[in-house]
Structures are given as structure tokens and as C-alpha cells.
N, C-alpha and C positions, 0 to 999 in steps of 0.2 A: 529540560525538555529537549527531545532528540531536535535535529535539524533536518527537516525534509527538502529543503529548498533544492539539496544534488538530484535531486527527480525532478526531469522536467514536465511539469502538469500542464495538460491545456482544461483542465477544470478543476477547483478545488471548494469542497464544501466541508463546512465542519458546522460543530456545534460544542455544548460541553462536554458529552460525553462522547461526539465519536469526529472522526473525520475521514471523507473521502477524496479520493484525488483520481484521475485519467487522464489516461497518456496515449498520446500517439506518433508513432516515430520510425525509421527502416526500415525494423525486426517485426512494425506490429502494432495493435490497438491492446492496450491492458489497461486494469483498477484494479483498486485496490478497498478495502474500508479497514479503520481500526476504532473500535469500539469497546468502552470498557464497560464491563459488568457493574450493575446494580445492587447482586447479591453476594459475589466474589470479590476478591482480591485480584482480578486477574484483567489482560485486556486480549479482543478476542481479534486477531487478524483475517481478512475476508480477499481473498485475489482470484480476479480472472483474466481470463487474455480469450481474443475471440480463436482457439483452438490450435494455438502457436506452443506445442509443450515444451518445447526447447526453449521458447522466450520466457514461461510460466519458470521454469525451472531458475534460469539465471535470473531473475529480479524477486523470485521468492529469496535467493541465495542474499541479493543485496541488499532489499528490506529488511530481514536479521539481522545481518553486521550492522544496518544504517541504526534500527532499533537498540539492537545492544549497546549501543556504545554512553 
């Protein structure tokens, strides 16, 4: 199981299939959700920021690498 805990959350909810977490901090308010599929193999990443695309861009970049790993 990846480790999310390097994001610092001020809310975090999950369940079996999915979890979400939100952040707020310098740059910005973002969330995020990850959810896996039902009927796929797959799991389905969900990110917003309230209209910060420069912030969207750089923590889309480190949820990937934090995911991959």
C-alpha cells in the first residue's frame, strides 16, 4: 500500500473502495479522490484545486510518483 501520510491532509475519508483526502496550505486549497473500479482492473484518480493551475499541475506531478512507487 502506497504511503500517503507525505501529504499533509486536514481531512481524510476513505472506505474500501475509494479514499479522499484535502489540503490546505501557502499555494492553496486542493483534493483529491482515488477510487477503484468495480468492473475494471484499474483505479480511477480524481484532483481539484479551487482554480490554482499551477498548484493542480505540481501535486498532480507528486501524487504519480507518491502512487508509483
Amino acid at each position: 500500500m502506497t504511503n500517503l501520510t507525505c501529504f499533509k491532509a486536514y481531512d481524510i475519508r476513505g472506505k474500501l473502495s475509494d479514499i479522499s483526502m484535502k489540503f490546505k496550505d501557502e499555494e492553496g486549497k486542493w483534493r483529491f479522490n482515488l477510487h477503484s473500479s468495480n468492473t475494471e482492473p484499474v483505479v480511477r484518480l480524481n484532483e481539484e484545486s479551487a482554480g490554482n493551475i499551477k498548484l493542480m499541475n505540481k501535486t498532480t506531478v507528486e501524487l504519480l510518483t507518491t502512487l508509483r512507487k
